[in-house]
C-alpha positions in Angstrom: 120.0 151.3 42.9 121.6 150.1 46.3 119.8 153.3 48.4 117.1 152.2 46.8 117.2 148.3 48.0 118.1 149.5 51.6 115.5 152.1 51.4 112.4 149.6 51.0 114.0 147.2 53.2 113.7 150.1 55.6 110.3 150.6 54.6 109.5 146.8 55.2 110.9 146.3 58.4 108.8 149.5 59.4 105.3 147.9 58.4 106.4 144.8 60.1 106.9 146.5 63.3 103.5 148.9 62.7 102.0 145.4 62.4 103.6 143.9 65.2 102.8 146.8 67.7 99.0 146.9 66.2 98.5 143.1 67.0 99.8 144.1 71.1 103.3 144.0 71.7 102.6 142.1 74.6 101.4 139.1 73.1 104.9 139.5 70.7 106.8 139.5 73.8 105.2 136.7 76.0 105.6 134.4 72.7 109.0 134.9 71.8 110.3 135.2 75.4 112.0 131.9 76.3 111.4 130.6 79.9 113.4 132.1 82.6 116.4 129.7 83.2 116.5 130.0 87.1 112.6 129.1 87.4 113.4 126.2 84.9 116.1 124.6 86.3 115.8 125.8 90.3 112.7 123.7 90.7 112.3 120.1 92.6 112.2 117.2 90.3 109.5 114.9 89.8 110.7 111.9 91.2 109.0 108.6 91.2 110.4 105.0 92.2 108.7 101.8 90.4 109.6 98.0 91.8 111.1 96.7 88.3 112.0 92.9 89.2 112.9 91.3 92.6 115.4 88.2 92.3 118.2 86.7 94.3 121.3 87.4 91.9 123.3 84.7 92.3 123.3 81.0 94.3 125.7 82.6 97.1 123.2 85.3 97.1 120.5 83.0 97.8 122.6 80.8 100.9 123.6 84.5 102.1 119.9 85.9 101.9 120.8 89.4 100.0 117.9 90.1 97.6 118.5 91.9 94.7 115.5 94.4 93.8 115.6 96.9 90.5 114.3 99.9 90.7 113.0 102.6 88.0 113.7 105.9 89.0 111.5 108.4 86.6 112.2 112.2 86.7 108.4 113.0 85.0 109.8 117.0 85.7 107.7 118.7 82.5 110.7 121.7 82.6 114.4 121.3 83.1 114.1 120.4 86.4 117.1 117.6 86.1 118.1 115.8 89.3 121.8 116.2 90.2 123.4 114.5 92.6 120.7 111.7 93.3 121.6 109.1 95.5 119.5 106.2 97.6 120.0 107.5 101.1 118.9 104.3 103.2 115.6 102.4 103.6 113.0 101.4 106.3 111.5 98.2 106.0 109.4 95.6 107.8 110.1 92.0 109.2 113.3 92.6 110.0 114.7 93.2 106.6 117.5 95.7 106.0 119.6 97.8 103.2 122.2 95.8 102.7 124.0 98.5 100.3 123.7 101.3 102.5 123.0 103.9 99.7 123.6 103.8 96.2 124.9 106.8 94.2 122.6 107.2 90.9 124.2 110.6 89.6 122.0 112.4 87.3 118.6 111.6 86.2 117.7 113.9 83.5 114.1 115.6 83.2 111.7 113.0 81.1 114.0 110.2 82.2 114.2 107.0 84.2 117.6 105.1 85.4 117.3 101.7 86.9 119.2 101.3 89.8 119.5 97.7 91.9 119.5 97.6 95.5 120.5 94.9 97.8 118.4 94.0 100.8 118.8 91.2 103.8 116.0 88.9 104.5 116.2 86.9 107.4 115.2 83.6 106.9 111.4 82.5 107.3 110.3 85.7 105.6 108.2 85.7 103.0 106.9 89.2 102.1 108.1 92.6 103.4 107.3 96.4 103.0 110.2 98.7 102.4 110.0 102.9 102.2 113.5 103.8 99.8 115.0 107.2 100.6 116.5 109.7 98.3 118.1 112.4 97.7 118.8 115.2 95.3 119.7 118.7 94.2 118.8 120.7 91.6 121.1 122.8 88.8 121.1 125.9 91.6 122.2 123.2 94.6 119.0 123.3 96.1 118.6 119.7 98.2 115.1 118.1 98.0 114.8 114.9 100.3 112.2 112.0 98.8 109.4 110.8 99.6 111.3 113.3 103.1 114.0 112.9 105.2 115.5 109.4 106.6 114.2 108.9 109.7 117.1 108.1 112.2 117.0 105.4 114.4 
């Protein structure tokens, strides 16, 4: 009774796989094939950088003109394309405003994910409105390095 049982599972598994390769193997493979791990995660990230709020944090911040501005970081990578090892590198701006962190370190932001980091800026008095360019860096899960929106100019 056992040879039996073994014997048409036998049989079954063979009519599976005569269906499978009538169908086209290839389309069985491509399907069940997961994605390659080194294209998934050795790719740059998607980054994006939103202005979230802009605010003085504090009276002594005020008096000392350091502006607090929050930032949303999105990673919109589709894949695994996490970003390790992000950090604000420095920041150009107009009207004689400047970084007054000098960099931030973010850490991680993961594919499909935002972090809201706060940066600190020094406005000289009489200004009113500015233009800043934030830059970044990151690696990805291999240690490639990918520099946003490029490198920092030096000055």
């Amino acid at each position: 009774m056992k040879l039996k049982r073994k014997l048409g599972l036998v049989a079954a598994v063979a009519a599976l796989m005569t269906l499978a390769l009538s169908l086209g193997a290839s389309g069985i493979v491509s399907a069940s094939t997961p994605p390659d791990p080194v294209s998934c995660y050795c790719t740059q990230p998607l980054l994006s950088l939103t202005k979230a709020s802009v605010y003085w944090g504090s009276y002594s911040d005020y008096t000392s003109r350091a502006l607090s501005v929050n930032y949303d970081i999105s990673n919109n990578s589709a894949n695994y394309a996490n970003a390790h090892s992000l950090e604000i590198v420095g920041a150009t701006s107009t009207n004689g405003v400047t970084l007054l962190d000098n960099g931030r370190n973010v850490n991680m932001v993961p594919a499909g994910e935002c972090e809201l980091v706060t940066v600190k800026y020094t406005v000289p008095p009489g200004v009113g409105s500015y233009n800043t360019t934030v830059y970044a860096t990151t690696s990805d899960q291999c240690g490639n390095s990918y520099s946003y929106p490029g490198p920092m100019p030096t000055p």
